[in-house]
N, C-alpha and C positions, 0 to 999 in steps of 0.2 A: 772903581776903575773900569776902563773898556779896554779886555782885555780880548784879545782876536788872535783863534792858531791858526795859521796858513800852512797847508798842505797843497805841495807840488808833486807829482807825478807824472807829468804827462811828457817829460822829455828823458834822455839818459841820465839826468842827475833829479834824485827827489830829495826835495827840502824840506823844513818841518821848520817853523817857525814862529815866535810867539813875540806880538806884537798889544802897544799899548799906547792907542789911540794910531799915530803916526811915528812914535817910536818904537824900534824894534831891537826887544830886550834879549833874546835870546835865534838864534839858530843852529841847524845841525844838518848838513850835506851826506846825502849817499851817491857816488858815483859808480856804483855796479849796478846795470840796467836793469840786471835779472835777479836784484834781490832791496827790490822795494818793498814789499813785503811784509819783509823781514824787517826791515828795517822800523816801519814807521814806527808802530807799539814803543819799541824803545827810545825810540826819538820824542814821541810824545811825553812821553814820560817825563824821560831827561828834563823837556825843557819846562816843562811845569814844576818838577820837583826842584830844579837849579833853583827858581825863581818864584819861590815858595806860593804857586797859583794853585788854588783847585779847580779841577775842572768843573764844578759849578760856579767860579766865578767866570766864565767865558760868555762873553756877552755873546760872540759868535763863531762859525768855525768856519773857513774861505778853500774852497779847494780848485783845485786847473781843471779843466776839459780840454782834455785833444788829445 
């Protein structure tokens, strides 16, 4: 499988998201600006373990700039 995490942060809400090819199997929204963070770790997690991936199966990982 091509499996791809998408990490947002570059605006007030960071996303985390795990996508497979152009479906998108899983997400998870933080809307507190000041606690990205914190957040992501568990977010990764989350959506890997929901969706029983490991992170060696990630073909790649896509993150925001700005």
């Amino acid at each position: 499988m091509d499996y791809i995490l998408n990490i947002h942060t570059a605006t007030e809400k960071a996303i985390v998201a795990i996508c497979n090819g152009e479906t998108v199997l899983d997400t998870m929204v933080n809307d507190d600006p000041k606690g990205h963070a914190a957040f992501l770790h568990e977010a990764i997690s989350k959506v890997l373990h929901n969706n029983d991936i490991s992170i060696n199966n990630l073909k790649a990982i896509g993150v925001t700039n700005g």
